[in-house]
C-alpha positions as CSV (number, residue, x, y, z in Angstrom):
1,X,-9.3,10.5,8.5
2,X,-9.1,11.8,4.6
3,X,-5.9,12.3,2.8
4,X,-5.5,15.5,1.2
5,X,-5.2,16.0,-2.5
6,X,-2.4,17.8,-3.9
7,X,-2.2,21.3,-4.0
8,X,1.0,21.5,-6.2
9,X,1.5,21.0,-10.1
10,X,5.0,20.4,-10.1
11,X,6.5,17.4,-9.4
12,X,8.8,18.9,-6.2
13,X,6.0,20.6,-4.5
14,X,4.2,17.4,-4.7
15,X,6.7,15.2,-3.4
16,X,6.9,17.6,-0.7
17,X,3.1,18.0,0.1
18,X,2.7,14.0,-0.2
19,X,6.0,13.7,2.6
20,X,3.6,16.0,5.0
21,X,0.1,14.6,4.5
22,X,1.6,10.7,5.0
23,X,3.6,12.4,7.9
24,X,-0.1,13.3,9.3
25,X,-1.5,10.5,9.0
26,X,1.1,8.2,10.2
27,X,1.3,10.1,13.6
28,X,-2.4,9.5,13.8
29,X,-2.0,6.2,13.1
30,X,1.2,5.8,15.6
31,X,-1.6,7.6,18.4
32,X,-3.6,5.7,18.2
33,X,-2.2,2.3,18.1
34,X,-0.4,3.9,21.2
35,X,-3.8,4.4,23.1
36,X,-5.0,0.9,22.3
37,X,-1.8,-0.6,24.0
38,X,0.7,-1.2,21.0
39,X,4.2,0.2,21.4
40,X,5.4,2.6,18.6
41,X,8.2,0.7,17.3
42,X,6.0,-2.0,16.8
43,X,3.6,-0.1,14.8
44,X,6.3,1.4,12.8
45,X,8.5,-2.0,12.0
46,X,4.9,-3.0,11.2
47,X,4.4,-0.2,8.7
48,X,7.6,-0.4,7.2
49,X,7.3,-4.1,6.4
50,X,3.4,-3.3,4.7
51,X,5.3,-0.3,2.8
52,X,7.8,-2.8,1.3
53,X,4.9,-5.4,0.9
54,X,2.6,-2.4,-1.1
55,X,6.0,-1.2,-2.9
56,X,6.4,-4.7,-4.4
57,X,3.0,-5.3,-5.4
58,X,2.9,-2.1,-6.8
59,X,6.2,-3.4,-8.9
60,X,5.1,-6.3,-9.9
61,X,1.6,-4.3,-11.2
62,X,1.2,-1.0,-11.0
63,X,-1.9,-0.7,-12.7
64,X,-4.1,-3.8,-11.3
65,X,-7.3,-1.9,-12.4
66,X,-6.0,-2.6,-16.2
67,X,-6.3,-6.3,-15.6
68,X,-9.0,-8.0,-17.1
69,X,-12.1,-8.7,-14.8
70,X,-13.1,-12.7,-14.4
71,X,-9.5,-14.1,-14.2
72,X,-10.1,-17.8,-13.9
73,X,-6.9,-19.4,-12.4
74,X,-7.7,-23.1,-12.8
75,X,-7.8,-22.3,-16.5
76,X,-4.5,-20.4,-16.8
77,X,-2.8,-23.6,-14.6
78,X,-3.7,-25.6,-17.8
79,X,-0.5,-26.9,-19.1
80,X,1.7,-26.2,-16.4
81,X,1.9,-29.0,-14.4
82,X,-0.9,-27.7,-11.7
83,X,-4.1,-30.1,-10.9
84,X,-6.5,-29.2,-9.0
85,X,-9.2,-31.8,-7.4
């Protein structure tokens, strides 16, 4: 299953195109988590609790692929009551 890219320039048009195409691919999903035994509500409470989950992250950093690569988090602990063994 691929995800459409948008057809629109303007920001309505998008919004609107984006609404269908996640639409689309959430009854897919909801099918076929239907044929392998899951009931729908479970499948949507499920998606609505990984929407708020990708929402937040998103908030927290929207741009993760800005972040510097080789992160070291021992190192950034330093100072801050953390130790690690």
């Amino acid at each position: 299953m691929r995800f459409p890219a948008p057809i629109g320039e303007d920001a309505e048009d998008r919004s609107e195109e984006a609404r269908a195409a996640v639409r689309n691919v959430l009854e897919e999903i909801v099918a076929s988590a239907n044929e392998a035994g899951w009931a729908t509500r479970e499948i949507t409470d499920a998606l609505i609790e990984v929407v708020r989950s990708l929402t937040d992250a998103n908030q927290a950093d929207p741009d993760p692929a800005d972040d510097p690569l080789g992160r070291d988090p021992i190192r950034e602990q330093i100072g801050r009551g953390e130790q690690y063994d």
